[in-house]
C-alpha positions as CSV (number, residue, x, y, z in Angstrom):
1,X,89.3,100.1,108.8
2,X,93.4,100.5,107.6
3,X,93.6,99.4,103.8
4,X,95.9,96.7,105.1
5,X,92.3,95.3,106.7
6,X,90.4,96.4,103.6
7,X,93.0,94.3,101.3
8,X,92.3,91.5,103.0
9,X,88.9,91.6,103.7
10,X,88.2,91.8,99.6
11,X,91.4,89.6,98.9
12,X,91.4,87.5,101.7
13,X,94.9,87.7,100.8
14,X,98.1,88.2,103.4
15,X,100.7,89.0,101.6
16,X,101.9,91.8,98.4
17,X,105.4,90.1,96.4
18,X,108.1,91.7,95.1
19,X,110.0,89.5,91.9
20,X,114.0,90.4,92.8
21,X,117.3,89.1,91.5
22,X,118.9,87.1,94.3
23,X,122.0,88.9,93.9
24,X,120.5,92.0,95.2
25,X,119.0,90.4,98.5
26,X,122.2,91.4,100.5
27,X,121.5,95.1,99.8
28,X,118.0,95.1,100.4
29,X,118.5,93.3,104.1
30,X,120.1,96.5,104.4
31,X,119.0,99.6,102.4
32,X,115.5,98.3,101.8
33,X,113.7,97.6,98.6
34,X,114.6,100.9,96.9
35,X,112.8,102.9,94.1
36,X,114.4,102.6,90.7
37,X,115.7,106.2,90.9
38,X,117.8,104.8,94.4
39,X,118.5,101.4,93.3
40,X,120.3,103.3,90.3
41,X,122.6,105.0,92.5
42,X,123.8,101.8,93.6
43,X,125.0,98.6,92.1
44,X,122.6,96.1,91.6
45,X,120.7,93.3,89.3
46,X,118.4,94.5,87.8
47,X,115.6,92.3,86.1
48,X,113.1,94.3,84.6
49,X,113.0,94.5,80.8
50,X,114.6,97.5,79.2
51,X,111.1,98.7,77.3
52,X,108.8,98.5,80.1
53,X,111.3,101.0,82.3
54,X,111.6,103.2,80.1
55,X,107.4,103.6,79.8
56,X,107.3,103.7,83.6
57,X,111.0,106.5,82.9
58,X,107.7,109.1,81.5
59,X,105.2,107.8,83.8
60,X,104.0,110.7,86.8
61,X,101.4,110.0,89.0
62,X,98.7,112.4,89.3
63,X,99.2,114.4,92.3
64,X,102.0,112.5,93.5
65,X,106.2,112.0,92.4
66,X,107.6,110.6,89.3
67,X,106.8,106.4,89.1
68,X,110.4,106.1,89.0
69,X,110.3,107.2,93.0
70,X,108.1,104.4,93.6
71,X,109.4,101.0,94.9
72,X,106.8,98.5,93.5
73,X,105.2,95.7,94.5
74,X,102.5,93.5,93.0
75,X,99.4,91.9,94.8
76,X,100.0,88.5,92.2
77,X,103.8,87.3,91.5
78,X,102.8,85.0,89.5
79,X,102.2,87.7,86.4
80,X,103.5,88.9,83.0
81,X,106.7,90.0,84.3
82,X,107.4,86.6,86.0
83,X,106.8,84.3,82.9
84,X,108.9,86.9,81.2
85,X,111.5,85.8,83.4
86,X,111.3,82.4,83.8
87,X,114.4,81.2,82.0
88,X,115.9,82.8,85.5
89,X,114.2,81.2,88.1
90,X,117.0,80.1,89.3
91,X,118.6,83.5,89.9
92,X,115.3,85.2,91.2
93,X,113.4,84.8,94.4
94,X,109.7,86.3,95.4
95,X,109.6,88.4,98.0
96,X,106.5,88.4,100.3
97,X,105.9,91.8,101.6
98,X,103.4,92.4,104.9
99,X,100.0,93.4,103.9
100,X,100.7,96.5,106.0
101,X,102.9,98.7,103.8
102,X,99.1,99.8,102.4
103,X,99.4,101.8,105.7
104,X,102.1,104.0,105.2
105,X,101.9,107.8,104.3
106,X,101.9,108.8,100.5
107,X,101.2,104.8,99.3
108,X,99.4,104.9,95.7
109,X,97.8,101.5,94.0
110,X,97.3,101.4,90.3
111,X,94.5,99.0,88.6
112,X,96.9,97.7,86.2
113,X,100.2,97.8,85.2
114,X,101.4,101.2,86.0
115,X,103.4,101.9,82.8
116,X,100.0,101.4,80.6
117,X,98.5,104.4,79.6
118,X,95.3,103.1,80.6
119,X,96.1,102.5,84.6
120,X,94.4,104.8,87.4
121,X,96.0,105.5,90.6
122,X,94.3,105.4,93.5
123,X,94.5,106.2,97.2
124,X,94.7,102.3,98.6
125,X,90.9,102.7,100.3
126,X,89.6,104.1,97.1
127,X,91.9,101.8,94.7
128,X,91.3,98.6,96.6
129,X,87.8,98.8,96.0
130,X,88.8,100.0,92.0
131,X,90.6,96.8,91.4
132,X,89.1,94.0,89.4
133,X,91.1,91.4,91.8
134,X,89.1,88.5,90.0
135,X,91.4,89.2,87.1
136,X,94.4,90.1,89.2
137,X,94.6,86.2,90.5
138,X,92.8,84.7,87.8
139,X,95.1,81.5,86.8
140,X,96.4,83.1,83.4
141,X,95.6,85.8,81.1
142,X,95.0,84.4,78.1
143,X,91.6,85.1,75.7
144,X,90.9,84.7,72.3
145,X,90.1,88.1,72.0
146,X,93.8,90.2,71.9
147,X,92.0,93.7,73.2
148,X,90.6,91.8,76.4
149,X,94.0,89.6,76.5
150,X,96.0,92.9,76.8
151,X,93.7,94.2,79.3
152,X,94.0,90.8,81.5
153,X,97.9,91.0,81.3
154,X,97.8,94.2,82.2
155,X,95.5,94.2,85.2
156,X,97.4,91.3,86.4
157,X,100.6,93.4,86.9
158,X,98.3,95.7,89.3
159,X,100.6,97.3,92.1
160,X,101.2,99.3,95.2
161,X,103.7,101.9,94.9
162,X,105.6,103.0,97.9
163,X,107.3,106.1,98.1
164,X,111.0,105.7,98.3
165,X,111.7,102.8,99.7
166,X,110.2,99.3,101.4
167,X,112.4,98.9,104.9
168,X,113.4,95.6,105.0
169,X,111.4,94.8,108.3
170,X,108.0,94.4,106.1
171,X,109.5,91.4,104.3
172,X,108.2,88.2,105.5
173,X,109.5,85.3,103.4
174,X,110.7,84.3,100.0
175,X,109.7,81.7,97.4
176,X,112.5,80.3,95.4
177,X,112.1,77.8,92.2
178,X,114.4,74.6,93.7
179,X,116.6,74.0,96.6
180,X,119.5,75.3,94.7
181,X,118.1,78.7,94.5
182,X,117.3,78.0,98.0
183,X,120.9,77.3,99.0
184,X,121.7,80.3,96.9
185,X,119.8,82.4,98.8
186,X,120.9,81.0,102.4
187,X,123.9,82.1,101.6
188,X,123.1,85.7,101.2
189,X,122.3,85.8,104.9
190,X,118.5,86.0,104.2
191,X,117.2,85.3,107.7
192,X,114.0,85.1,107.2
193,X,111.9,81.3,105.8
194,X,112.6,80.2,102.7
195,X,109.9,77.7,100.7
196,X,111.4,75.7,97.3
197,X,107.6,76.4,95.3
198,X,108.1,75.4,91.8
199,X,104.5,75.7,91.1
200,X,104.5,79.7,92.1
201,X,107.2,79.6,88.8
202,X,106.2,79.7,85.4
């Protein structure tokens, strides 16, 4: 069984999402969705928050390349980073990414956010079945207890980490916060469908 096939069969999920500025859409139609050490060569909006990049700046996988050489996806969109960001959901879209990318040579998944110091990387077979996905879509991350509400936010940022580069080909759709962001994005020549789903936004 392909860890695309695994995924789904634990997940009985589709799709992995990607949280990108709208701005940068017209470069990813055509260079991909590009590690942070290639998006830097280029010009580009970036989103991320200052702090957490430059955790992930010291962060090398075991047996594998810096993190930094990693484009990143997350199995749940609607996480931390999202609600971090929602005071810009009209400049952001969520990029669905096919399942199958879990296929591709030199693909890692961590169990949690992979800046923490606590995450594990896995081999997608292996990390699949390493994942505590109930946490990973749980509805929030909230608990009374701030040890186990650190660990929930932090599993809930779990990602697959490609080497390099996602080719635009694996994205499938995008998920916008209103029909203006939707017009905004039309007009970055996205071709592919477009959904206005305010409730995926924090």
């Amino acid at each position: 069984m392909k860890p695309s096939e695994l995924f789904t069969e634990i997940t009985r999920q589709t799709g992995l999402y990607n949280i990108q500025a709208i701005d940068n859409i017209p470069s990813i139609m055509q260079r991909g969705l590009l590690s942070n050490q290639e998006a830097a060569k280029i010009k580009h909006t970036s989103i991320a928050m200052q702090e957490v990049q430059e955790r992930r700046e010291a962060v090398h996988i075991p047996n594998g390349m810096a993190l930094h050489q990693y484009a990143n996806v997350y199995f749940d969109p609607r996480n931390p980073m999202l609600y971090k960001r929602k005071d810009e959901n009209p400049n952001i879209c969520i990029l669905k990414i096919d399942r199958t990318i879990l296929d591709l040579e030199g693909v890692i998944v961590s169990d949690r956010n992979a800046s923490s110091k606590y995450a594990s990387f896995y081999p997608p077979k292996l990390g699949l079945r390493e994942i505590d996905f109930e946490l990973v879509y749980a509805a929030n991350w909230t608990d009374e207890n701030e040890y186990v509400y650190y660990k929930k936010k932090s599993v809930k940022c779990a990602e697959v980490l490609i080497p390099f580069v996602v080719p635009f080909v694996y994205v499938v759709c995008a998920a916008v916060y209103d029909d203006a962001a939707k017009q905004k994005l039309e007009e970055t020549g996205f071709n592919r469908n477009i959904f206005v789903a305010p409730g995926l936004f924090f």
